[in-house]
N, C-alpha and C positions, 0 to 999 in steps of 0.2 A: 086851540079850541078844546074847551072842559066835555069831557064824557060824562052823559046825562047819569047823576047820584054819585059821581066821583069825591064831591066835598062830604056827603054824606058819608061814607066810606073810610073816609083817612080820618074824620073826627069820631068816627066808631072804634067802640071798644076791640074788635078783633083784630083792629090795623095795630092798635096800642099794644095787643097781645103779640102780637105776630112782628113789630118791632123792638119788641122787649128780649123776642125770643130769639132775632138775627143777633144780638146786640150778645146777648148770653151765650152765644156759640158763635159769636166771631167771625158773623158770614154778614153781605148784605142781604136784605130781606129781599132784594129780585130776585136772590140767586133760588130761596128759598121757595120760591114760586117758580121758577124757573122763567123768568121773563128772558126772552131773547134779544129783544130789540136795545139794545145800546143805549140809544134817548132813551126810550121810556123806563128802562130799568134806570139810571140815573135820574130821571122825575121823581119814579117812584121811591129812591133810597133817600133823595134829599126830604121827600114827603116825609117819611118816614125818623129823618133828622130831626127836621123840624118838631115834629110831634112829640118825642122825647126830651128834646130842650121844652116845649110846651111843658109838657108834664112834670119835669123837675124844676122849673119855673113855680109854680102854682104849688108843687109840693116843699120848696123852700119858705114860698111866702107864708103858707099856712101857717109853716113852725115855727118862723118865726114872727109871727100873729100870738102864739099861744105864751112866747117866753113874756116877762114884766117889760124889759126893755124892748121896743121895736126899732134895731135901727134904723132901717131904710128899705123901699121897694129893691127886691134882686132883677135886677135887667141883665140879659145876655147879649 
């Protein structure tokens, strides 16, 4: 069961911050929040996975939108 605004939440900019910011200091982002629970801190860090493959997904495709040649959509 989804906790009410939880999608809200991981497509917001602070999740993206706050996983950019685990990512750049080498921790996971539960640790950074200090999540305790086991499960949930593993929800949360694959969330948080996901969302930075999102994002460097989308910021591949752009550039390579902008070059003459496009070869092909980047899928992970």
């Amino acid at each position: 069961m989804r906790a009410a605004g939880s999608t809200g939440f991981v497509r917001g900019e602070n999740f993206l911050l706050l996983a950019l910011a685990a990512e750049k200091f080498g921790c996971r982002p539960s640790a950074m929040i200090r999540l305790r629970d086991p499960v949930v801190a593993l929800d949360f860090d694959l969330a948080a996975a996901a969302r930075l493959l999102e994002r460097e997904r989308q910021t591949l495709n752009e550039w390579s939108e902008e070059t003459l040649e496009r070869p092909r959509e980047i899928f992970w």
